[in-house]
NUTORDREN-666117 format. One record per residue (C-alpha): residue number from 1; residue in one letter; x, z, y. Coordinates in steps of 0.5 Angstrom, whole numbers, plus 2048, in hexadecimal, padded with zeros to 3 digits. Example, Ala and Ser with C-alpha at 12.3 -4.5 7.8 and 13.67 -1.06 7.14 Angstrom:
! residues 2
<pt><resi>1</resi><resn>a</resn><u>819</u><w>810</w><v>7F7</v></pt>
<pt><resi>2</resi><resn>s</resn><u>81B</u><w>80E</w><v>7FE</v></pt>
***
This chain:
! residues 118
<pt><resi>1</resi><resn>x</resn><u>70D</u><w>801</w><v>5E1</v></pt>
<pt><resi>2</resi><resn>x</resn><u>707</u><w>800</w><v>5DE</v></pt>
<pt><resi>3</resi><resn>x</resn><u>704</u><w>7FA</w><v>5DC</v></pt>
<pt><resi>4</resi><resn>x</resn><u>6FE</u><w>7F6</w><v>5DD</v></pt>
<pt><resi>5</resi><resn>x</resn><u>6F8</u><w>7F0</w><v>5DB</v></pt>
<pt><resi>6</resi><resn>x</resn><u>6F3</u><w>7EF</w><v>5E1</v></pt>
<pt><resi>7</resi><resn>x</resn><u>6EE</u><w>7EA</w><v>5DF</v></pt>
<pt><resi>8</resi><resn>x</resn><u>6EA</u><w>7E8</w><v>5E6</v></pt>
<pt><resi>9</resi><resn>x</resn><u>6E5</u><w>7E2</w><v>5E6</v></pt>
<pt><resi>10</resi><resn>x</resn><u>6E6</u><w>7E2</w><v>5ED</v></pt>
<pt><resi>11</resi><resn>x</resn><u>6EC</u><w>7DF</w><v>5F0</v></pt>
<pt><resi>12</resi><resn>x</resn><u>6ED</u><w>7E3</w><v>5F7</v></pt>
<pt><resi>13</resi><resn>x</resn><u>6EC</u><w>7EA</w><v>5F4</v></pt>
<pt><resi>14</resi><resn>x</resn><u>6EF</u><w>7E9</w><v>5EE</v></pt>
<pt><resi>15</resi><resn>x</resn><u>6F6</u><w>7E8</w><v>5F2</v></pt>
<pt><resi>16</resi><resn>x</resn><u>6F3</u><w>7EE</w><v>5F7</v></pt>
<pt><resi>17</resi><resn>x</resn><u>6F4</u><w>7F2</w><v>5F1</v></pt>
<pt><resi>18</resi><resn>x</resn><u>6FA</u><w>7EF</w><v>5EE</v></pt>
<pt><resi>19</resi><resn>x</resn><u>6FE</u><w>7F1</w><v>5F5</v></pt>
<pt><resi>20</resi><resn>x</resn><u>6FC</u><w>7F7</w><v>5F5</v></pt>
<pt><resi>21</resi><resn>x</resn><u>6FE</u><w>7F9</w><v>5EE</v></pt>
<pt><resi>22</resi><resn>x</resn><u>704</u><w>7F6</w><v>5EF</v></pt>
<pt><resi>23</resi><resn>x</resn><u>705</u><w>7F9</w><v>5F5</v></pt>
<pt><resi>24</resi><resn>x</resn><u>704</u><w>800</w><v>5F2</v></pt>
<pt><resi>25</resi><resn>x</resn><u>709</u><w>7FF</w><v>5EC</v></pt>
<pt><resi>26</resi><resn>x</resn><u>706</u><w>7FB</w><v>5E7</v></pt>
<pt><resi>27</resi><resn>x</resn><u>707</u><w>7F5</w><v>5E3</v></pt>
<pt><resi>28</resi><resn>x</resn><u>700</u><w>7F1</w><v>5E3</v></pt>
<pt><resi>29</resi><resn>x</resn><u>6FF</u><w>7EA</w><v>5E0</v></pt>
<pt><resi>30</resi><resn>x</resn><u>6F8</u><w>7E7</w><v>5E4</v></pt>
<pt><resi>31</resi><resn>x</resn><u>6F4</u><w>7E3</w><v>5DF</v></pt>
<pt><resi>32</resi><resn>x</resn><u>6EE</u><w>7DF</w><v>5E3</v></pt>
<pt><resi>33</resi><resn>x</resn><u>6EA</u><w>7DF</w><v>5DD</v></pt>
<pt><resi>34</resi><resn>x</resn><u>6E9</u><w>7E3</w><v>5D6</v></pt>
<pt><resi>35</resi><resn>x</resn><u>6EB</u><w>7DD</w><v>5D2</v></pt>
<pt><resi>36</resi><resn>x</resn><u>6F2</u><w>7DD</w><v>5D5</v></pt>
<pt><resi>37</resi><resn>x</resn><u>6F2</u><w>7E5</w><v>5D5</v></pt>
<pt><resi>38</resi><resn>x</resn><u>6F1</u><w>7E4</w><v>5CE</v></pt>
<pt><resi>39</resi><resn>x</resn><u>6F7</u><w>7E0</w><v>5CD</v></pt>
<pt><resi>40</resi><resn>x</resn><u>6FC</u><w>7E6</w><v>5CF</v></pt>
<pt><resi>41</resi><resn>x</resn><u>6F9</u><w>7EC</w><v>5CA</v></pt>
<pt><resi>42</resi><resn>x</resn><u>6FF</u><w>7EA</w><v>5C6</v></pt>
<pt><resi>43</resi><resn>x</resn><u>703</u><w>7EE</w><v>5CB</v></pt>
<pt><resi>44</resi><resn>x</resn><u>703</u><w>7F6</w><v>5CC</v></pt>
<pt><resi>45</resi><resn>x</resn><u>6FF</u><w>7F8</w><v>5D2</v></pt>
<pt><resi>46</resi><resn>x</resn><u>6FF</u><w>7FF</w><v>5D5</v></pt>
<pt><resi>47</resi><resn>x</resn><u>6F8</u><w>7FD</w><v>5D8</v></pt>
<pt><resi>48</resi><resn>x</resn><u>6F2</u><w>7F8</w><v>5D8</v></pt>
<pt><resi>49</resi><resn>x</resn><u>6EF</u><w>7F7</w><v>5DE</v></pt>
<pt><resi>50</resi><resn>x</resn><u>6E8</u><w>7F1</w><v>5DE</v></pt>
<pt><resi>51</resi><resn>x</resn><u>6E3</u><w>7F0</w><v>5E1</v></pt>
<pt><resi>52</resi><resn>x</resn><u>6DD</u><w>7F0</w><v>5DD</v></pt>
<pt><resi>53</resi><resn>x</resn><u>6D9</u><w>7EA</w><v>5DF</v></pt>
<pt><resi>54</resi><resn>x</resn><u>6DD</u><w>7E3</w><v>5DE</v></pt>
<pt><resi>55</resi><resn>x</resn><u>6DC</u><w>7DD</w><v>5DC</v></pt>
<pt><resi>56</resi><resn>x</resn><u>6DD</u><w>7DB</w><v>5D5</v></pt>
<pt><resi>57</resi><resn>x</resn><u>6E1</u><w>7E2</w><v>5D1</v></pt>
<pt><resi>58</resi><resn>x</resn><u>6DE</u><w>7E8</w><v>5D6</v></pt>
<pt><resi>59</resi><resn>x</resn><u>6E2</u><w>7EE</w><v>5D6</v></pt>
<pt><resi>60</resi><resn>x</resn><u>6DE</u><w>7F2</w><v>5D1</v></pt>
<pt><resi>61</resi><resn>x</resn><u>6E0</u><w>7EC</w><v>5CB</v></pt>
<pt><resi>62</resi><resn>x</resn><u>6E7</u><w>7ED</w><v>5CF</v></pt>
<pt><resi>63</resi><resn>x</resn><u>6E8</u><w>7F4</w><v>5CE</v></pt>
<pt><resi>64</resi><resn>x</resn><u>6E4</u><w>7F4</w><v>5C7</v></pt>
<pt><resi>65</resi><resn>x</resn><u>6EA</u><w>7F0</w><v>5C5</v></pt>
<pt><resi>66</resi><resn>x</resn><u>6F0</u><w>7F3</w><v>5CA</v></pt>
<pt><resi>67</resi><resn>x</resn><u>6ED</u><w>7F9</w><v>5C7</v></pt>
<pt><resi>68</resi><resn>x</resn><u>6EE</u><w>7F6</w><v>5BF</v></pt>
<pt><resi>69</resi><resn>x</resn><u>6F5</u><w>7F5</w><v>5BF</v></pt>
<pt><resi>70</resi><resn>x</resn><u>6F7</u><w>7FA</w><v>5C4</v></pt>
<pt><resi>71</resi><resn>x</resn><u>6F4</u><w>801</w><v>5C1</v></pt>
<pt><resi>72</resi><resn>x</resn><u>6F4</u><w>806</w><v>5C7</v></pt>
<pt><resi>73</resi><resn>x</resn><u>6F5</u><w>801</w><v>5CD</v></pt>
<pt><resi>74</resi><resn>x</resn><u>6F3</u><w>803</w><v>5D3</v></pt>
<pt><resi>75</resi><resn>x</resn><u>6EC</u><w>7FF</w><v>5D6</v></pt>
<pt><resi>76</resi><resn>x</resn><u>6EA</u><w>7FE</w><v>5DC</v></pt>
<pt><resi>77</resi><resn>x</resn><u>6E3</u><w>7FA</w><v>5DE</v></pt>
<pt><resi>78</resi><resn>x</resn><u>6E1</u><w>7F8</w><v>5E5</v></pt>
<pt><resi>79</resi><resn>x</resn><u>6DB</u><w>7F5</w><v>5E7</v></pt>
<pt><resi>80</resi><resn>x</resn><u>6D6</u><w>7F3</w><v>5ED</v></pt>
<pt><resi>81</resi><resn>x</resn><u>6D0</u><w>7F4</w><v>5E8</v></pt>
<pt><resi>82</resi><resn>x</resn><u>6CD</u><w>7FB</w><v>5E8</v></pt>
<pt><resi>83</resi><resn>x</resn><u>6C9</u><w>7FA</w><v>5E2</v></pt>
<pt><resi>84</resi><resn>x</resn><u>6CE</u><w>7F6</w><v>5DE</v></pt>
<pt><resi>85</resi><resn>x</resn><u>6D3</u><w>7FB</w><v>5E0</v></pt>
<pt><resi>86</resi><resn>x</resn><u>6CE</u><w>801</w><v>5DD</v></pt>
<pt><resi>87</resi><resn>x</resn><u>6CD</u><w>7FC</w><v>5D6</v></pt>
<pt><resi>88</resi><resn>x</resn><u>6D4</u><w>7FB</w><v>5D5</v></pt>
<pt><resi>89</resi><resn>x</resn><u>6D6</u><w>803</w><v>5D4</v></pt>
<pt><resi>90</resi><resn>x</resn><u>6D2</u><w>801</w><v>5CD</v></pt>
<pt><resi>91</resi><resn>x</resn><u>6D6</u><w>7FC</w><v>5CB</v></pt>
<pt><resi>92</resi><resn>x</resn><u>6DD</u><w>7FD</w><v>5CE</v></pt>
<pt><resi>93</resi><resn>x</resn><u>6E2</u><w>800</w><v>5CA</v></pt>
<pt><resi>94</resi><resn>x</resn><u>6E2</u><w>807</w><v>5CA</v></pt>
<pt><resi>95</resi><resn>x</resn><u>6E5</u><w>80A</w><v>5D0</v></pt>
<pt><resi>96</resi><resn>x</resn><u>6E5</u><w>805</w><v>5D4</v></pt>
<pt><resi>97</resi><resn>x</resn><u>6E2</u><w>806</w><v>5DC</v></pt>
<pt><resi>98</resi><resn>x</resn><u>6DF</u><w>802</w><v>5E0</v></pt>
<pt><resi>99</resi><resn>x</resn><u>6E0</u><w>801</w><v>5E8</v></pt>
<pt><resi>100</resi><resn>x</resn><u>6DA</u><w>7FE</w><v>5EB</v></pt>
<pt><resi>101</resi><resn>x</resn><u>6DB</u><w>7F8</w><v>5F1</v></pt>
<pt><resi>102</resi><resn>x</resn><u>6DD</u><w>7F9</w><v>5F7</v></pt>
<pt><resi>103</resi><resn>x</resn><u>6E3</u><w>7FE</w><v>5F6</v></pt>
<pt><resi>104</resi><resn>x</resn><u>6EA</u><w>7FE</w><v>5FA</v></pt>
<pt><resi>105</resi><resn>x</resn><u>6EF</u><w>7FC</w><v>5F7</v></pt>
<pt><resi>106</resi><resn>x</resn><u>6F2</u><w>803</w><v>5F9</v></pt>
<pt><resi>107</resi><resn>x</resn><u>6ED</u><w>806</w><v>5F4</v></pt>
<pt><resi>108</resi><resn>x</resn><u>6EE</u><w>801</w><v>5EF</v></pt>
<pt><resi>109</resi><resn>x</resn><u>6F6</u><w>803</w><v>5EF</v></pt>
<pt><resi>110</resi><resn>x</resn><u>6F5</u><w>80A</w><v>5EF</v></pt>
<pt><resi>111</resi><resn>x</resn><u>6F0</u><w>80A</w><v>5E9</v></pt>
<pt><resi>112</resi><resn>x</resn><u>6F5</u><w>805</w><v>5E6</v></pt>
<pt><resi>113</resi><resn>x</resn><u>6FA</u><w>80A</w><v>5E7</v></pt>
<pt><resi>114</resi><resn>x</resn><u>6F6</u><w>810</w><v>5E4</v></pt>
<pt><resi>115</resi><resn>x</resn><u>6F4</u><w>80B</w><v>5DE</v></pt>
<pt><resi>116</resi><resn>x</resn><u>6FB</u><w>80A</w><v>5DC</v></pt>
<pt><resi>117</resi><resn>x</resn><u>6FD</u><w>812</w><v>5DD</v></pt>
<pt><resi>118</resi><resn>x</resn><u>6F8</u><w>814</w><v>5D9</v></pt>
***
């Protein structure tokens, strides 16, 4: 089972996407905010997976730091924001890959699984 840090601003996706992983087998601790993810980067993850555009912390300063204390980590964006989603390639640690809303929750899992299989 692999386990996951979901950060999602939004309360009814968020829970969404954490039934759907869960329900695929995975360990997911949702964080409604990047400050909250943040206080659980202390833990080992096979995955994060954020949003990118949150209030307060977004989700490139989040992985930024997943990605400092975790080398390797696993790093998946999503977000509504075409433009923002092209300048985070630029920003985000490197391997990360960025889905664009809206998605199916049935994309994101398989795309999740092929994150963790990589």
């Amino acid at each position: 089972m692999s386990r996951i840090l979901l950060a999602e601003d939004d309360d009814s996706l968020r829970g969404f996407l954490a039934r759907a992983l869960e329900r695929a087998g995975h360990q997911v601790t949702a964080c409604a905010d990047g400050e909250e993810a943040v206080t659980f980067l202390d833990e080992q993850w096979d995955l994060l997976l954020t949003d990118i555009v949150m209030p307060g912390l977004d989700g490139i300063e989040v992985a930024r730091r997943a990605a400092a204390k975790h080398p390797g980590l696993r790093i998946m964006f999503i977000t509504g924001f075409a433009a923002v989603a092209l300048a985070a390639g630029d920003k985000a640690p490197a391997g990360a890959k960025v889905l664009s809303k809206p998605i199916h929750l049935r994309e994101i899992v398989t795309e999740v699984e092929r994150m963790i299989a990589a």
